[in-house]
N, C-alpha and C positions, 0 to 999 in steps of 0.2 A: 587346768582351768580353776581359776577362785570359785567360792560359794557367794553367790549373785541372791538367791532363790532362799525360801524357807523348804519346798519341798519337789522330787522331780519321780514323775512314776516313767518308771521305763517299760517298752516290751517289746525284747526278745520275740522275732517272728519268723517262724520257716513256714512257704508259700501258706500262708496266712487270709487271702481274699478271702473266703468265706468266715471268715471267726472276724478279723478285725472290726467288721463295722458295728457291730452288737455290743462291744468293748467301748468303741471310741463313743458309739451313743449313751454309755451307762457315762461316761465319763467329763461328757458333755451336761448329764446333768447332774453332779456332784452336789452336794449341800454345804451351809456353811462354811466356805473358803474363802468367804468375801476378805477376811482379813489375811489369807495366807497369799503370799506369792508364790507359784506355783508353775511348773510345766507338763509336756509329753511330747517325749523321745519316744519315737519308734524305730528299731533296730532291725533293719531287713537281712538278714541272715543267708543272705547268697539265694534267695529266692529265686524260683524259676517262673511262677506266676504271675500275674498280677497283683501283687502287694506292693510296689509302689505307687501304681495306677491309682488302688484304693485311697492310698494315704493323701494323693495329690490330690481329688476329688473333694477330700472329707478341708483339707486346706484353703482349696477354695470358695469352701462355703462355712467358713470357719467363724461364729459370731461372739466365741467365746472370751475374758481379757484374758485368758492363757496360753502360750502359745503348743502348736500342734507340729513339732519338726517333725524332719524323718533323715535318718540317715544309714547306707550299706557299711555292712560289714562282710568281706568277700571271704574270710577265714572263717571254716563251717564248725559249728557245735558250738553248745552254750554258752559255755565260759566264755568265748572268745565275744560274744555277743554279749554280757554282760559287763567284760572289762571297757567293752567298747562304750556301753551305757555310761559306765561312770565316768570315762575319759570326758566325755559330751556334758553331764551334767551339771547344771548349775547348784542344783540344789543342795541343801543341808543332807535334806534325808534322802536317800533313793528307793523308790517302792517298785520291787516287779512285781509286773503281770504278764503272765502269759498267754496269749493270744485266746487262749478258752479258759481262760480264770477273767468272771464276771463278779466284782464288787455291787455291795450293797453300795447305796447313793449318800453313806457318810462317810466311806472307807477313807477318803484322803484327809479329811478334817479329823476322823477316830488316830488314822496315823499319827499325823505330824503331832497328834497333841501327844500321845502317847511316846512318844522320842522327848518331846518335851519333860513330861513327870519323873523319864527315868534317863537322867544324862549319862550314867555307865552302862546302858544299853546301845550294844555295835553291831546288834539286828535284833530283829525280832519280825513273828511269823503269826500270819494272821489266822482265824477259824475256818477251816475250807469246810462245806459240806456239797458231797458229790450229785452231779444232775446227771444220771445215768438216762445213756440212749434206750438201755433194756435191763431188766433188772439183772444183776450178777446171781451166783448161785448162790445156796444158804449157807455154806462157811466160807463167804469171803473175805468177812468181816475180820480173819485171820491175818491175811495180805493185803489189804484195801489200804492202810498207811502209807506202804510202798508206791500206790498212785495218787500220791500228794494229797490225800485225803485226813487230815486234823480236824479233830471233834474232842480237843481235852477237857470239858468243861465248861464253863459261865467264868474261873475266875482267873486273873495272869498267872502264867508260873514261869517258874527259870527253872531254866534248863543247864542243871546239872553238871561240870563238868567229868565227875565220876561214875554217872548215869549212862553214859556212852550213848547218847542219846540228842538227833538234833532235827531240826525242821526242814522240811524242804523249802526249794527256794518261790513254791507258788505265792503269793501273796505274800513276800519276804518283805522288808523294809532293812534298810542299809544304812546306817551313819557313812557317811560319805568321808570322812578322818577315818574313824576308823577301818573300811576298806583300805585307804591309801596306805596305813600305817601296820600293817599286818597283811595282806596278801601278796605275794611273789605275786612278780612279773610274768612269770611265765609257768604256769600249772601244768602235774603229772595229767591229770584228767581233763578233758575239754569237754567230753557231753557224748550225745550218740550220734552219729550222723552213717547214711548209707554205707552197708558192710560193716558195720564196727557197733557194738552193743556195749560199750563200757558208758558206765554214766558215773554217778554221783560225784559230778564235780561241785555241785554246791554244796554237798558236804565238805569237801577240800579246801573249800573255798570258806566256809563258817568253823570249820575246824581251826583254822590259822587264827580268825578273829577273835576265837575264845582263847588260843594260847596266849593270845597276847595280853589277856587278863580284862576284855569286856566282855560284858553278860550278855546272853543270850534269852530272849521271852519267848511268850506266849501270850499274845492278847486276843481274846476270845469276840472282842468288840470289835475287831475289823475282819469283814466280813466277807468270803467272795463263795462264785459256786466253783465248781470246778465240773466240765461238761466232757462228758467221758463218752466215748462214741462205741457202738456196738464191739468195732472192731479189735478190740483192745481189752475186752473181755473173751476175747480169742486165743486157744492154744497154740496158736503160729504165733502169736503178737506176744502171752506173756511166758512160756517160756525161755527164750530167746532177751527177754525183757531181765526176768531173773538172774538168767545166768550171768548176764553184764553186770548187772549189779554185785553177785560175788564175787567176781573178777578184777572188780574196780574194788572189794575191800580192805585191801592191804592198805595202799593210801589213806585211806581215811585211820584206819586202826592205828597207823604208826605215826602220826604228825605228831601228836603231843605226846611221844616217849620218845627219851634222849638218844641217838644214836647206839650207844656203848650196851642200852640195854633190849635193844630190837630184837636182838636173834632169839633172847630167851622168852620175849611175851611171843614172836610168831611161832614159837613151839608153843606155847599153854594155847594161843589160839587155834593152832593146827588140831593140840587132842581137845581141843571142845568141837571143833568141826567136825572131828571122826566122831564125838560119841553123839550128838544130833542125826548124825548121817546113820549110823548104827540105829540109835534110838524109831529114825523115820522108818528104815528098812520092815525092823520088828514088826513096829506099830501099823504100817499100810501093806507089803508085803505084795502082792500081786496088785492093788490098786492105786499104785502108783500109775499103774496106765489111762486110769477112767477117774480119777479125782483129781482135776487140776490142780486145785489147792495144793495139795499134799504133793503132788508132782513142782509145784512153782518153788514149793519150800525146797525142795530135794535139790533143785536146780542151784538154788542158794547156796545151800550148804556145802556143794560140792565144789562149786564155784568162789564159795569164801575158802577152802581149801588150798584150792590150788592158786590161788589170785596171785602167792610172793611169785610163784613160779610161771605163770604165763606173763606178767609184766614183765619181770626179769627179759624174756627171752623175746619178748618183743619192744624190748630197748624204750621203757614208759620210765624205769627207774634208773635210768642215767642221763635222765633230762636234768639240764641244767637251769635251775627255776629262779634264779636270784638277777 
């Protein structure tokens, strides 16, 4: 599909009815856009709820000049709903939102101009700050990154590609070229879905866009919350939660080194897992069972350990992604 559009926010939603209509109203009243052309694509994600029902609703009493589509995507996890977004989009830029990422009321106008000023930027991630259901404990501020939560500042920064270091995809924004022109077809990582905890495919997914030589920001001026429910401040939710994430970090660590020189950085990265994992052990010792923090990290680390080797054996790295 051409680019029609100056700008199209998309959102990725699994059974969704309760978050979407809080989203679609902030978004309904957006500011200065009068001159953007602009959409919203909602990607129902194999929902089992009512998340069409909602969007059909919200469509026909829709008073806005922007249009409000909706379309299914029957293959489950992220990524698959993300490529599906751009497949769909018109627009220049593509801005996710995730079903509970609620933008400030200039977030679409702060975007697009911000793609604007920086044309070698092939994403860039907005400022999340978290609306916790109940407050977390006092060192969570350790892990709190990991639940899409970005607070770098007041001023843009790039990100790095030495830094090893990249945004998640809550309040992402996407040059819609630059996707097309750097991400495989077909990703090791798809997302999390029932039974299966691997995640960080948008890292997989922004790692490719930076190999390909676009930069990657930080603009502190778009603005969303990100609405965190009790339940995910839970030891059933996040360790379970970490361990995916170590498990999924081979992928990301090894996209941008050449094949020829893999084996030797996943050994330098194997003995930095071991000495983290050591260092944890020392340092918490027996409260690893009553400090989740220190247990979520432990989960990591172990999990970034063994990650070549569970993917390996469950046939993630002999996907064929071109």
């Amino acid at each position: 599909m051409t680019e029609s559009l100056d700008f199209t926010v998309a959102i990725p939603t699994y059974n969704g009815e309760s978050r979407l209509p809080e989203l679609l109203e902030r978004l309904q009243n957006q500011i200065d856009t009068e001159n953007l052309t602009w959409e919203i694509i909602v990607v129902d994600n194999n929902s089992t709820d009512s998340t069409a029902k909602v969007v059909q609703t919200f469509q026909q009493n829709w008073q806005c000049p922007y249009p409000l589509k909706y379309c299914f995507e029957a293959r489950q996890g992220a990524a698959y709903a993300r490529k599906r977004a751009v497949e769909e989009a018109q627009g220049k830029f593509i801005g996710f939102l995730d079903d509970d990422n609620y933008p400030v009321s200039s977030w679409v106008a702060t975007a697009y101009a911000f793609g604007q000023k920086y044309p070698k930027a092939g994403a860039y991630a907005s400022q999340i700050h978290p609306d916790w259901e109940v407050e977390p404990p006092e060192n969570f501020q350790r892990i709190a990154p990991f639940l899409a939560i970005t607070e770098r500042g007041d001023l843009p920064l790039l990100y790095e590609p030495t830094k090893k270091l990249l945004p998640p995809s809550a309040g992402l924004v996407v040059r819609r070229e630059a996707w097309l022109e750097s991400v495989p077809n077909k990703s090791i990582l798809t997302g999390r879905i029932n039974g299966n905890m691997l995640t960080s495919e948008d890292l997989e997914m922004l790692s490719y866009i930076q190999k390909s030589g676009w930069e990657i920001w930080y603009n502190p001026e778009m603005e969303i919350y990100h609405r965190i429910p009790s339940f995910r401040l839970q030891k059933a939710y996040l360790v379970p939660f970490f361990r995916g994430i170590g498990l999924s970090r081979y992928v990301t660590r090894m996209v941008n080194i050449k094949p020829i020189y893999r084996p030797a950085a996943c050994l330098v990265y194997m003995i930095n897992d071991i000495r983290k994992i050591t260092f944890q052990l020392i340092k918490y010792q027996t409260k690893l069972k009553t400090d989740l923090v220190a247990a979520c990290e432990m989960q990591l680390f172990v999990g970034s350990l063994i990650s070549p080797f569970y993917l390996w054996k469950n046939g993630y790295l002999k996907t064929n992604r071109k």
